[in-house]
N, C-alpha and C positions, 0 to 999 in steps of 0.2 A: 257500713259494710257494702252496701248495694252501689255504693258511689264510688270506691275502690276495685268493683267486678268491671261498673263499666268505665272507667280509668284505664284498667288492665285492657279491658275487652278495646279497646279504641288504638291502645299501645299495639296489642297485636296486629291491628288490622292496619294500623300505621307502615308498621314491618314488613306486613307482610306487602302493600302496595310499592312499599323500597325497593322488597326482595325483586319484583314481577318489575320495575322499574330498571335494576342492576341488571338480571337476565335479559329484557328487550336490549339494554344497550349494548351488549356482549353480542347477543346475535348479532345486530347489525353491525358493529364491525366483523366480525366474523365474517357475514356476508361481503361484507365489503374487500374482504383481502381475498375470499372468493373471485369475484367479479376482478376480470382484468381489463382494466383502460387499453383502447385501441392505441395501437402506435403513433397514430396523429395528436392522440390525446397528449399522450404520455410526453412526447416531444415538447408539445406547446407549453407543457406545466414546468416541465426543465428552462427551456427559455425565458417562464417569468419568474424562476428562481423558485420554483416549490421543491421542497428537501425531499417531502412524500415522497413525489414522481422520481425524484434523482434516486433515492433509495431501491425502491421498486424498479425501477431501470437497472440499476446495477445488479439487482438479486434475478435479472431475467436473462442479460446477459453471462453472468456467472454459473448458471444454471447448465449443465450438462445434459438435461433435455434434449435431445433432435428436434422437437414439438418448437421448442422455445429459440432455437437457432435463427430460424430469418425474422421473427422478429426483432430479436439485438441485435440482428445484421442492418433491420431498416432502420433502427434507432438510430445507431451510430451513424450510419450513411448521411441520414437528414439531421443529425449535431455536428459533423463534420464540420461542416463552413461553419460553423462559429466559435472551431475548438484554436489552438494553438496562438491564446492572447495571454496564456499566464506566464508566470516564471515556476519552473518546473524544479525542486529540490531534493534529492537523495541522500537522506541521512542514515550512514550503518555504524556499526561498532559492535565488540563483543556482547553479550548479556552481560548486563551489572553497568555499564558502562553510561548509565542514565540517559536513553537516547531519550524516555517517555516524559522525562522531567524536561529534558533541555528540547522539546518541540511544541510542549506544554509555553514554556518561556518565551521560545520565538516567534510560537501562534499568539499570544498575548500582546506580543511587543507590536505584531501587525495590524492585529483587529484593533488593539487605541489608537491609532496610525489611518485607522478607516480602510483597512485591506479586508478583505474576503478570505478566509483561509481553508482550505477543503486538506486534510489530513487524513491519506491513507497508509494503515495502518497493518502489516501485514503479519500473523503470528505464526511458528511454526506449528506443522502439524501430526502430531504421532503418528508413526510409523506402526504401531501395533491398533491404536483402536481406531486412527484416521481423524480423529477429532482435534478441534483448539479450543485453549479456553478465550479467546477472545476478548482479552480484560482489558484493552488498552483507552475505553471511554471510562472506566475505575480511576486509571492512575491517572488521567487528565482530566479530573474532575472540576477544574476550574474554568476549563477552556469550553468543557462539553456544554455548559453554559450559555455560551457566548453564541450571539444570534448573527455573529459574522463569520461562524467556524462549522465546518463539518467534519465530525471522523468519524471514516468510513472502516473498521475493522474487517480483514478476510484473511481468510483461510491459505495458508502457501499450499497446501495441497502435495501432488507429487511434483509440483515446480521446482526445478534448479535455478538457482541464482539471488535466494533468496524475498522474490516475489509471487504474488498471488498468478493464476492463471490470465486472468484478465485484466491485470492492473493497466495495462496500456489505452484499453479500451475503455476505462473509468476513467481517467484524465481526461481524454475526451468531451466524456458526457459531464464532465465537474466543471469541464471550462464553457466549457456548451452554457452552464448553469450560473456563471459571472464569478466564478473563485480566478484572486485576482495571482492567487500563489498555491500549488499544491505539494504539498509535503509528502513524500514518498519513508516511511518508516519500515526498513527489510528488519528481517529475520534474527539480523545478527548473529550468523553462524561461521561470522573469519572472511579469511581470502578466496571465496567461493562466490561471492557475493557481487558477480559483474554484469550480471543481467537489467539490475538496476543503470547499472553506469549506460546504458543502451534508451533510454530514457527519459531523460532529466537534462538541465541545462547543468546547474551544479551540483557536484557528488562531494560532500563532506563526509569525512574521517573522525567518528569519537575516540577519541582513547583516553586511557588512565595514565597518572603517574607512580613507578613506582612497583609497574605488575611486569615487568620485562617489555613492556611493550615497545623500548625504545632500539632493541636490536630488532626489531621486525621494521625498522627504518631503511636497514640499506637492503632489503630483500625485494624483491620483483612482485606483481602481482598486486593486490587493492591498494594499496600507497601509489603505485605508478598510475589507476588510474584519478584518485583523489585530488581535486581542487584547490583544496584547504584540508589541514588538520588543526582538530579540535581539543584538546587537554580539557577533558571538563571533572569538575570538582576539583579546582581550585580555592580552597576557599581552606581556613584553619591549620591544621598542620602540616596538611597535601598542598599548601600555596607553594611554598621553599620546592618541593618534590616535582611540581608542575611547570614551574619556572626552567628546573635542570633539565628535563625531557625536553622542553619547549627548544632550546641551545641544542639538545642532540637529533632533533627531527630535523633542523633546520640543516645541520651539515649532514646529513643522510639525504636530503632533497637535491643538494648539490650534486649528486653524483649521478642527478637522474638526467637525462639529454635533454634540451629546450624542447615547450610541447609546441605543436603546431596553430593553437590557438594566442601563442605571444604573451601569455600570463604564465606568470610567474606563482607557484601553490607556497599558500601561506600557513604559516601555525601559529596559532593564536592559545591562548588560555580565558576557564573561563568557569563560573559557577553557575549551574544554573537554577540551583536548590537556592543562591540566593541572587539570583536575576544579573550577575556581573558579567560582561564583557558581551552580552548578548549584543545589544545595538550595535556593539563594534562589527562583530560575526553580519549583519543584516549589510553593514555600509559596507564589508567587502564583498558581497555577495552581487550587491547592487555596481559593484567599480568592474565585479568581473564581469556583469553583465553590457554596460557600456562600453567596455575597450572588444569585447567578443563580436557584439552588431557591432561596429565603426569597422573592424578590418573584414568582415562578413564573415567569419566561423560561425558567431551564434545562428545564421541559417542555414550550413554549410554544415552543418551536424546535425539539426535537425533534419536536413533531407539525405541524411547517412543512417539516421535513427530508422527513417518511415522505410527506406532499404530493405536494413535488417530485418525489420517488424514483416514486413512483404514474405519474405523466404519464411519466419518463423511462422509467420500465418497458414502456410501453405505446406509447408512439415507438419505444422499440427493437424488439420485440416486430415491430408491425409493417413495420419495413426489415427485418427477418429472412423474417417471413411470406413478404414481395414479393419478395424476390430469390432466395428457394429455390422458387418455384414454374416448373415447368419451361417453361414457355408462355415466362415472360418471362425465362427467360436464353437458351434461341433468338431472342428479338424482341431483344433487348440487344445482342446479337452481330453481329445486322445492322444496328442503329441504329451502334453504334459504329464498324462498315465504314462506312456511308453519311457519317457524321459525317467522318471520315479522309479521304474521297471528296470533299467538298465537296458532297456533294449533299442535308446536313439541317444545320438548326444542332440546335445542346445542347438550346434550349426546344422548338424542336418536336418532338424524338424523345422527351423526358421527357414533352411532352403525352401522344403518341403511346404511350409503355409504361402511363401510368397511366389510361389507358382503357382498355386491356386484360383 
């Protein structure tokens, strides 16, 4: 009996050294996400490829802080020169449309291939509570494995076009970080989705067979600016269905005018639940990126991209300016009473704050 108390009595005190063990190591990372690496740090860790720092970079940058502004300003500044070495990828399509399966596919097919693949990942975000669920390291559960791949999940926020706020600024710091390819994964919310196209060297098109989506062929708008279209889930009874879509995008592409980059946009089919046609998709990806450098578009749009980006930076910039200065969120608070009240409309109090 006495050898069983102190049996017990030893068990306990085993425990209890684990518990005081488990708690020190909590704190210290706890302290540790505390404590923030200087900007020199943080850089140098991204250049020898630590995911940490990439991580933590991007959650500093994406941060709506003021506090935290110049420092993602000097981040980016000093990842600059070593950013614009990958091939840059935008894949959309409606929900359902298996984009998370078929980038799952194509991140696989690179990382055996000895690529780098950095996957951002972008989820929409309710309009009521503000939040996302952010699942898309769930559904790539094989790839989030892979010690050649990063996915980066974020928030679309109140961004139009289908991408996160900062996604421009993450490509950046991902190629800064040697990702030899970055997958851009929008929203999938339709023909709204052209922000991405502002972005990326290749903009690919998912669709189904089968859902009407073959009359949204000769329409204007995300097909015109599409690269390539994709027919995915090919595979079982949808093969016959993918094939006839496949024949009806192709003469709906015809009626679009020659684009300025000399490629010709392709539809392809393809499964990616069971890994088919993918290599094929990867070898025209790679053919449109050769004939684009040889007539010089592919840098000739990149420096059309950094353009845009310039103006967008500088629109946003100042709706940040305006709405954090304290003058006008007291004047804003009484406009939008007064507005309530019936006693201003919408354009005369907007006159009214931007005189201010």
């Amino acid at each position: 009996m006495a050898k069983e108390k102190k049996s017990a009595l030893k068990e306990k005190q085993g425990a209890s050294k684990s518990e005081i063990t488990n708690i020190a190591s909590i704190n210290d990372i706890k302290s540790k996400r505390k404590s923030q690496p200087n900007t020199k740090a943080l850089v140098s860790s991204i250049l020898n490829r630590d995911i940490t720092a990439l991580s933590r970079a991007i959650t500093l940058i994406e941060s709506k802080n003021v506090k935290h502004l110049e420092k993602a300003n000097t981040i980016i500044k000093q990842c600059l020169p070593h950013a614009n070495t990958s091939i840059r990828v935008g894949i959309t399509g409606v929900p359902g449309v298996g984009k998370s399966t078929f980038i799952e596919a194509l991140g696989k097919h690179l990382t055996t291939r000895g690529k780098r693949v950095a996957v951002l990942a972008i989820d929409p975000s309710s309009t009521l509570t503000k939040g996302s669920i952010l699942g898309d390291k769930t559904r790539m559960e094989d790839l989030v494995k892979d010690k050649n791949a990063f996915i980066r999940p974020s928030a679309s926020g109140d961004s139009l076009g289908g991408v996160a706020r900062k996604t421009r600024e993450t490509i950046i710091l991902c190629e800064a970080a040697g990702f030899d390819v970055i997958i851009i994964e929008t929203v999938g919310v339709g023909q709204s989705e052209t922000t991405v196209h502002s972005m990326v060297d290749f903009f690919l098109l998912l669709k189904l067979a089968g859902a009407g989506d073959e009359l949204q062929g000769i329409k204007r708008g995300i097909i015109e600016m599409a690269d390539a279209i994709t027919i995915n889930k090919a595979d079982g009874d949808n093969l016959k269905r993918a094939k006839l879509a496949k024949v009806e995008f192709n003469r709906a592409l015809l009626l679009y005018p020659e684009k300025s980059s000399n490629w010709q946009p392709k539809v392809t089919i393809c499964s990616a639940l069971h890994n088919k046609g993918i290599e094929d998709i990867w070898s025209m990806i790679l053919n449109y990126i050769e004939i684009t450098t040889k007539n010089e578009f592919f840098i000739a749009k990149r420096n059309e991209q950094n353009k845009f980006w310039l103006i967008q930076t500088v629109e946003e910039q100042l709706k940040s300016d305006f709405f954090n200065r304290k003058k006008i969120k007291t004047a804003l608070a009484e406009q939008l009473q007064l507005i309530e009240n019936n006693k201003t409309t919408p354009f005369a109090a907007a006159d009214y704050l931007l005189k201010l």
